[in-house]
TORZA-995597 format. One record per residue: x, y, z of N, C-alpha, C, CB in turn; residue in three letters; residue number from 1. Coordinates in Angstrom, 3 decimals. Glycine has a CB too. Layout:
> X	Y	Z	X	Y	Z	X	Y	Z	X	Y	Z	Ala	NUM
...
% end
This chain:
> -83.533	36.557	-96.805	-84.747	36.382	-96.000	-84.842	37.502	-94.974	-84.756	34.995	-95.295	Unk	1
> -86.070	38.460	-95.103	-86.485	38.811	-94.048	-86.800	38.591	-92.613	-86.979	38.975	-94.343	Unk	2
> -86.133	38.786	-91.540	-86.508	38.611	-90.101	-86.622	39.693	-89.150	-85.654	37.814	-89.550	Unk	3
> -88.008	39.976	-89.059	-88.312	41.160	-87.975	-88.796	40.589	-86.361	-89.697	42.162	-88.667	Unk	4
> -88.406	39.261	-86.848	-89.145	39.091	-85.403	-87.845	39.434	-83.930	-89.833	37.080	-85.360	Unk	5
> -88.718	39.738	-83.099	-88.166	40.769	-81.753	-87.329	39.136	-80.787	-90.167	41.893	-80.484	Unk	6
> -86.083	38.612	-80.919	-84.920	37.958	-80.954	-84.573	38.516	-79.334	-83.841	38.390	-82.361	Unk	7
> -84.714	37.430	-78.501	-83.591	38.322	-76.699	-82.951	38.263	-77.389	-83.003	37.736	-74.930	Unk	8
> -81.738	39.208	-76.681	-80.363	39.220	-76.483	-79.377	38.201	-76.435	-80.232	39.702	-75.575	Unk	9
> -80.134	36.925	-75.489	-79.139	35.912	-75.443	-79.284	34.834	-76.461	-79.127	35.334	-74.155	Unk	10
> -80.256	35.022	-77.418	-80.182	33.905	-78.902	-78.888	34.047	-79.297	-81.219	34.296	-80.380	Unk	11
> -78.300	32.992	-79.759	-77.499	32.766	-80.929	-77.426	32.209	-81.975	-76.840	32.501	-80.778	Unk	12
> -76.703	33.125	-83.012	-76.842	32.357	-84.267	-77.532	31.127	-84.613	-75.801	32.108	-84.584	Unk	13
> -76.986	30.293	-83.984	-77.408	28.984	-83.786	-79.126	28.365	-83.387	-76.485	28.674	-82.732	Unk	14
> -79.462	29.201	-82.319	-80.621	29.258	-81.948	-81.428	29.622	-83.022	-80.730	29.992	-80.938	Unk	15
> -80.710	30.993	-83.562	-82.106	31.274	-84.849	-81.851	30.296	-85.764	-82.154	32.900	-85.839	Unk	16
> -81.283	30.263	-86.488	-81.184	29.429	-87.539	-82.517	28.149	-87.250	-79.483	28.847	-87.569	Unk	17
> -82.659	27.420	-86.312	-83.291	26.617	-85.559	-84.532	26.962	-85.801	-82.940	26.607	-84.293	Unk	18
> -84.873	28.437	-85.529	-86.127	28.505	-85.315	-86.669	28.942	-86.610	-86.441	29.320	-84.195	Unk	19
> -85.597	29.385	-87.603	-85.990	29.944	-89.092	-86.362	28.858	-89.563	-84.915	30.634	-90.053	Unk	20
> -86.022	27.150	-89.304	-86.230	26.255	-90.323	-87.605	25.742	-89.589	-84.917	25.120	-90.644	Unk	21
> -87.208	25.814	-88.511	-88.679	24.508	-87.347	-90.044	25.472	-87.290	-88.079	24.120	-84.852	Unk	22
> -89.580	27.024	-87.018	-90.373	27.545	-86.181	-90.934	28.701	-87.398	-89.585	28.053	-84.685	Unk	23
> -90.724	28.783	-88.597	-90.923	30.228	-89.306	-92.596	30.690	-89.550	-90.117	30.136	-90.934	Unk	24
> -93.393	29.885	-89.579	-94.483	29.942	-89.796	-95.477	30.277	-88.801	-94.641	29.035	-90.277	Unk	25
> -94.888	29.783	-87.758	-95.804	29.912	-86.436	-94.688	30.881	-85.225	-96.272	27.956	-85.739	Unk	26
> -93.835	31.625	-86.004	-93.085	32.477	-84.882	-94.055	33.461	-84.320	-91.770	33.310	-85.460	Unk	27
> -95.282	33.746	-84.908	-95.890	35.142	-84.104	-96.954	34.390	-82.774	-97.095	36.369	-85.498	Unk	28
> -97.091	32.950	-82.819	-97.506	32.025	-81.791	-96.392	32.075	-80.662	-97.705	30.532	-82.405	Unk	29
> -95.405	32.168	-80.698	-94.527	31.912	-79.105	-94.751	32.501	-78.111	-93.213	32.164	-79.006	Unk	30
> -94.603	31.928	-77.453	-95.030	33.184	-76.025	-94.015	33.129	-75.176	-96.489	32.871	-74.943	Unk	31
> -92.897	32.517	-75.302	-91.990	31.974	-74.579	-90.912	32.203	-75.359	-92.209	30.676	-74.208	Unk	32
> -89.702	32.613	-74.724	-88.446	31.686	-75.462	-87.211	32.106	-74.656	-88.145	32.054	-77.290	Unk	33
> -86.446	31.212	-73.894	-85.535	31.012	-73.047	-83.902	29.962	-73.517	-86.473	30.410	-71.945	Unk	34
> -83.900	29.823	-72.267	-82.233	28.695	-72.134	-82.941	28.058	-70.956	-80.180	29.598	-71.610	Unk	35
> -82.182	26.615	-70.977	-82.584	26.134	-70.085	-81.226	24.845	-70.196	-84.248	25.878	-70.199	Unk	36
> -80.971	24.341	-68.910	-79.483	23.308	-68.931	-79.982	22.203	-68.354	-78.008	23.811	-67.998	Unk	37
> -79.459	20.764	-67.983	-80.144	19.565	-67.908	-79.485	19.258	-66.015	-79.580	18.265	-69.471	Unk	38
> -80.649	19.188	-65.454	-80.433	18.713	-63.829	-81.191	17.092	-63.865	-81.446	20.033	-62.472	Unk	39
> -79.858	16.449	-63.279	-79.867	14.838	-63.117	-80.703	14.664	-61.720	-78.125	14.090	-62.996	Unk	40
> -82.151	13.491	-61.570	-82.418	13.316	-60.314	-82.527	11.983	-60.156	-83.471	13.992	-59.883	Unk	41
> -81.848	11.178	-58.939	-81.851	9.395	-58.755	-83.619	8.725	-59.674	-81.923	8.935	-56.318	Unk	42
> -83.030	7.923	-60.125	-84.078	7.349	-60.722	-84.077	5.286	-59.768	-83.636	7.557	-62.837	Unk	43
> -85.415	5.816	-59.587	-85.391	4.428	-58.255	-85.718	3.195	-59.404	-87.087	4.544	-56.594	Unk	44
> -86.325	3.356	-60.300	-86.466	1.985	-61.352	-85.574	1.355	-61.718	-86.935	2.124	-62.516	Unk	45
> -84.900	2.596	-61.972	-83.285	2.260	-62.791	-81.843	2.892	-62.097	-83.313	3.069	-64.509	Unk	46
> -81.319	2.735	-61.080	-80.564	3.312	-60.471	-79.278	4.259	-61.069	-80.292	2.407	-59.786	Unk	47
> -78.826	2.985	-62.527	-77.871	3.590	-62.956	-77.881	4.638	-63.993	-77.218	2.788	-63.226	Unk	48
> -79.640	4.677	-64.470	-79.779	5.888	-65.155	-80.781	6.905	-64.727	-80.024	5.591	-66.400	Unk	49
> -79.970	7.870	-64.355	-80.314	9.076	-64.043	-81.451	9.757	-64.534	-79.426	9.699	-64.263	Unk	50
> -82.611	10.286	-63.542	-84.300	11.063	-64.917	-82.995	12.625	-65.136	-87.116	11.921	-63.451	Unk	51
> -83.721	12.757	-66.509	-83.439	13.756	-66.960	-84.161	14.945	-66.957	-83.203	13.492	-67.834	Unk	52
> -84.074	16.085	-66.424	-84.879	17.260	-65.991	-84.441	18.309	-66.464	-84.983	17.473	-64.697	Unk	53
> -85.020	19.014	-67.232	-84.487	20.650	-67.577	-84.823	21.504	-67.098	-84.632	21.199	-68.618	Unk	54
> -83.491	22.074	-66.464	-84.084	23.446	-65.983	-83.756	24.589	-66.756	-83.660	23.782	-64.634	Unk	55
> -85.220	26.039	-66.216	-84.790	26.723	-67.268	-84.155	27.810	-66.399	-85.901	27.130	-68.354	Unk	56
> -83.495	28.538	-67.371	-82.273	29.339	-66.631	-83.088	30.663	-66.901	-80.442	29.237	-67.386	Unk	57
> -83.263	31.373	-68.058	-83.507	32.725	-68.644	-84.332	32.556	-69.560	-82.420	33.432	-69.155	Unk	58
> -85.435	33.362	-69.344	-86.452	33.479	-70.685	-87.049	34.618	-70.383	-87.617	32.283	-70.977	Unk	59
> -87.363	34.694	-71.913	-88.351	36.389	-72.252	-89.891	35.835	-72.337	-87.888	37.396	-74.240	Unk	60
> -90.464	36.632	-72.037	-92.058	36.504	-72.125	-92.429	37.912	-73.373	-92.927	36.811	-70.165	Unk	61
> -92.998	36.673	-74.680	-93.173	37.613	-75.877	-94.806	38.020	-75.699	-92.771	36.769	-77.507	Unk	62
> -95.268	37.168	-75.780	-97.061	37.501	-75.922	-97.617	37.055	-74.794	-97.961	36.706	-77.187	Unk	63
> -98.556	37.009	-74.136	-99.462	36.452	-73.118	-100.654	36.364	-73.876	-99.630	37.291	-71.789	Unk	64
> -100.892	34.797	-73.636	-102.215	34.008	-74.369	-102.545	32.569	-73.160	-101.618	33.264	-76.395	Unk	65
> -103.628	32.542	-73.116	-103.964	31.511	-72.525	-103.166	30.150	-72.649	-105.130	31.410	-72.867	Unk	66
> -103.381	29.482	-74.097	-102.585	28.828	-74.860	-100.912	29.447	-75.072	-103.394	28.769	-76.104	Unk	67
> -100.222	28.274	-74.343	-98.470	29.076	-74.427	-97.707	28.101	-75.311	-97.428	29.195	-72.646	Unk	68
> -96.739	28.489	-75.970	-96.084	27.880	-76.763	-94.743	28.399	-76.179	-96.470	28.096	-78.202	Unk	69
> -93.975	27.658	-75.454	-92.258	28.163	-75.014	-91.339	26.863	-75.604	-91.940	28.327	-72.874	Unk	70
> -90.187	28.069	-76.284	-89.248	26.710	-76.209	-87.932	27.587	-75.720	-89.000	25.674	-77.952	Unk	71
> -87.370	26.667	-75.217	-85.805	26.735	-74.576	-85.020	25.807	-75.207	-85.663	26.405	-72.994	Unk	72
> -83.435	26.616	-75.032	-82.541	26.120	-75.782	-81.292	25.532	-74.936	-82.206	27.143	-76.720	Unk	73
> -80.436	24.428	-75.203	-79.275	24.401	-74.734	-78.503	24.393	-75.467	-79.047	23.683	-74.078	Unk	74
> -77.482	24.709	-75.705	-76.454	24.831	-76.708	-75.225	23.751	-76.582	-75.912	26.276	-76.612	Unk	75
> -75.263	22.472	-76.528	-73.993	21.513	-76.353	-72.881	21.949	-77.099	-74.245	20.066	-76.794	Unk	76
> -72.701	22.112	-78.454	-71.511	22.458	-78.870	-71.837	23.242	-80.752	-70.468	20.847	-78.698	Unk	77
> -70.911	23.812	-81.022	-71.243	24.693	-82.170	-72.087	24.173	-83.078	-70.160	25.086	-82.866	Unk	78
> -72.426	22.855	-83.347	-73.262	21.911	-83.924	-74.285	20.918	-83.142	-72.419	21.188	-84.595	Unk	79
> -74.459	21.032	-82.015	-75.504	20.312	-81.308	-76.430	21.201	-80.294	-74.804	19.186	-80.524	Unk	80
> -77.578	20.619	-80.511	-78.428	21.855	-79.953	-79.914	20.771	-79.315	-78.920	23.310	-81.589	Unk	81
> -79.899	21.084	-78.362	-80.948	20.249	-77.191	-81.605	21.623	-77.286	-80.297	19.537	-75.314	Unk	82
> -83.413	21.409	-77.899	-84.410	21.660	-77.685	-85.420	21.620	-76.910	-84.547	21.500	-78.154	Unk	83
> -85.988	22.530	-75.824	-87.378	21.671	-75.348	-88.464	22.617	-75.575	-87.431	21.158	-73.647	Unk	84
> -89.588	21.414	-75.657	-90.753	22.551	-76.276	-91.321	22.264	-75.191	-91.722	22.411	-77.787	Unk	85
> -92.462	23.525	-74.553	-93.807	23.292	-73.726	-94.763	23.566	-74.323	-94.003	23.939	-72.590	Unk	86
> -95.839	23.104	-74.038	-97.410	23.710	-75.308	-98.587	23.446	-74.369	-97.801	22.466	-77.193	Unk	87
> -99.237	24.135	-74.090	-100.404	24.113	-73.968	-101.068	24.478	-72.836	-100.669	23.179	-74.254	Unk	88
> -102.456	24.461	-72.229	-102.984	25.256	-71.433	-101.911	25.366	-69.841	-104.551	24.659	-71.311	Unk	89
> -102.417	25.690	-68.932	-101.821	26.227	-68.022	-101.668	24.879	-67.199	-102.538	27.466	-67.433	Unk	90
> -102.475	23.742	-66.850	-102.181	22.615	-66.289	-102.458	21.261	-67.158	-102.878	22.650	-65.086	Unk	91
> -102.385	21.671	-67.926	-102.371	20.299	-69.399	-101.275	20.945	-70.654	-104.516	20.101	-70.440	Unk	92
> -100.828	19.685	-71.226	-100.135	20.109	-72.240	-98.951	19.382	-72.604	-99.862	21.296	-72.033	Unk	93
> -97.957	19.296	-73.732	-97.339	18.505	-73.664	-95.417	19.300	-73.205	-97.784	17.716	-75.045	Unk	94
> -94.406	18.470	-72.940	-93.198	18.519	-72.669	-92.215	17.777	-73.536	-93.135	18.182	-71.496	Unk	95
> -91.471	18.224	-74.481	-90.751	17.237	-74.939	-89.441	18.204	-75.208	-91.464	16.390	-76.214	Unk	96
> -88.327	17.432	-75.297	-87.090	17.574	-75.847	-85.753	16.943	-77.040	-86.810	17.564	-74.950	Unk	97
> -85.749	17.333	-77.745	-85.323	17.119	-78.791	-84.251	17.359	-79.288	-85.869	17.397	-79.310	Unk	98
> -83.218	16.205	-79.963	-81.575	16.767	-80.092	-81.264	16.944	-81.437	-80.383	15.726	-79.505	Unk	99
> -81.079	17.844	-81.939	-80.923	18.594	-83.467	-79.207	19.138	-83.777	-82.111	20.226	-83.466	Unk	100
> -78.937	18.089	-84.773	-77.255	18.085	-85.079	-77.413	18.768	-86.747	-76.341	16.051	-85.021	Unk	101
> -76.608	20.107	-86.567	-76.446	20.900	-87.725	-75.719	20.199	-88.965	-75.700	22.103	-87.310	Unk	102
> -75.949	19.615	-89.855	-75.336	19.201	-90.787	-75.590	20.179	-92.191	-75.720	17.797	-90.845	Unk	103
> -74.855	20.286	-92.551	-74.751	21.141	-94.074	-76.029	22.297	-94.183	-74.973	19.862	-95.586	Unk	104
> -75.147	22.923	-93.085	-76.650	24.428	-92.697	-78.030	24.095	-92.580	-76.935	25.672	-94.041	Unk	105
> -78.280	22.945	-91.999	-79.461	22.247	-91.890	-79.699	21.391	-90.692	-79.571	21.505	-92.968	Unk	106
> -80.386	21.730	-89.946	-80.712	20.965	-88.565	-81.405	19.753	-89.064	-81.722	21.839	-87.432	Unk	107
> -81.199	18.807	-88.371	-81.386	17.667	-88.289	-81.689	16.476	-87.066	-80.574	17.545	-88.833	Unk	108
> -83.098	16.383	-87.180	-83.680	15.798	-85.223	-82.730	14.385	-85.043	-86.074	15.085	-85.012	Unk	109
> -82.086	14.383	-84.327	-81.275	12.688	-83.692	-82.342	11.951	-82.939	-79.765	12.873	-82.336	Unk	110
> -82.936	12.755	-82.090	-83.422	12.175	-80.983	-84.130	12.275	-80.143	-82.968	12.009	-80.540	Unk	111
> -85.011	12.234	-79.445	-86.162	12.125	-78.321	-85.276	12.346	-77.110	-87.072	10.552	-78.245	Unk	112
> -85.281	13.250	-76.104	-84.470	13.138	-74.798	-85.138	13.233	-73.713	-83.504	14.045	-74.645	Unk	113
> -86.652	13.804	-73.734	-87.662	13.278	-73.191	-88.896	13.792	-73.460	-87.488	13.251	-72.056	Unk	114
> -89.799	13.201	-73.110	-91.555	13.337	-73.335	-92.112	12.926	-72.483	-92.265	12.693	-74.389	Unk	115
> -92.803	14.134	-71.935	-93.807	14.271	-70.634	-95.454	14.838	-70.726	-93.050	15.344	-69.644	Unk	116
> -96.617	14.507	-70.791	-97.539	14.692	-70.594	-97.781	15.552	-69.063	-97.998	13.538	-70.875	Unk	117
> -98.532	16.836	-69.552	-98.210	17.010	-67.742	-100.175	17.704	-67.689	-96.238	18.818	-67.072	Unk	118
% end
């Protein structure tokens, strides 16, 4: 397989692979693509579980379009990989994050880790 698309520095293996299976069709849409790690803040509903917040650490800015498509990566361990996507205009759009466990060279979604309308 051919891949010309322009990759930061700080992707890894891992990261592409990710984006060759999820993202191959719509890679010349990104406008975004970073790291980002998970900051815990008191949650008053539920005391003993913590909101979950990602912050992002490092990202490249590929295209500038009104409409943005960014995703950031965390890397938990050589096989687990926390996704978050952002989409859409500049004060609307959606937030979600997603946990993708590599099984037999093939990512695979576990889980919802959060979804935000903003």
């Amino acid at each position: 397989m051919q891949d010309n698309f322009p990759y930061p520095e700080f992707i890894t293996p891992l990261m592409k692979l990710w984006l060759q299976q999820y993202k191959a069709d719509n890679m010349h849409r990104i406008t975004k693509i970073g790291l980002f790690d998970w900051r815990y803040m008191p949650n008053k509903r539920n005391p003993k579980k913590p909101r979950r917040i990602p912050h992002l650490k490092n990202w490249e800015t590929l295209i500038d379009s009104s409409f943005s498509i960014s995703i950031y990566f965390f890397e938990v361990d050589k096989n687990t990989l926390h996704v978050f996507e952002s989409s859409g205009i500049s004060l609307g759009g959606l937030n979600i994050a997603h946990e993708y466990i590599l099984q037999n060279n093939e990512f695979v979604q576990t889980k919802v880790l959060m979804k935000m309308i903003r």
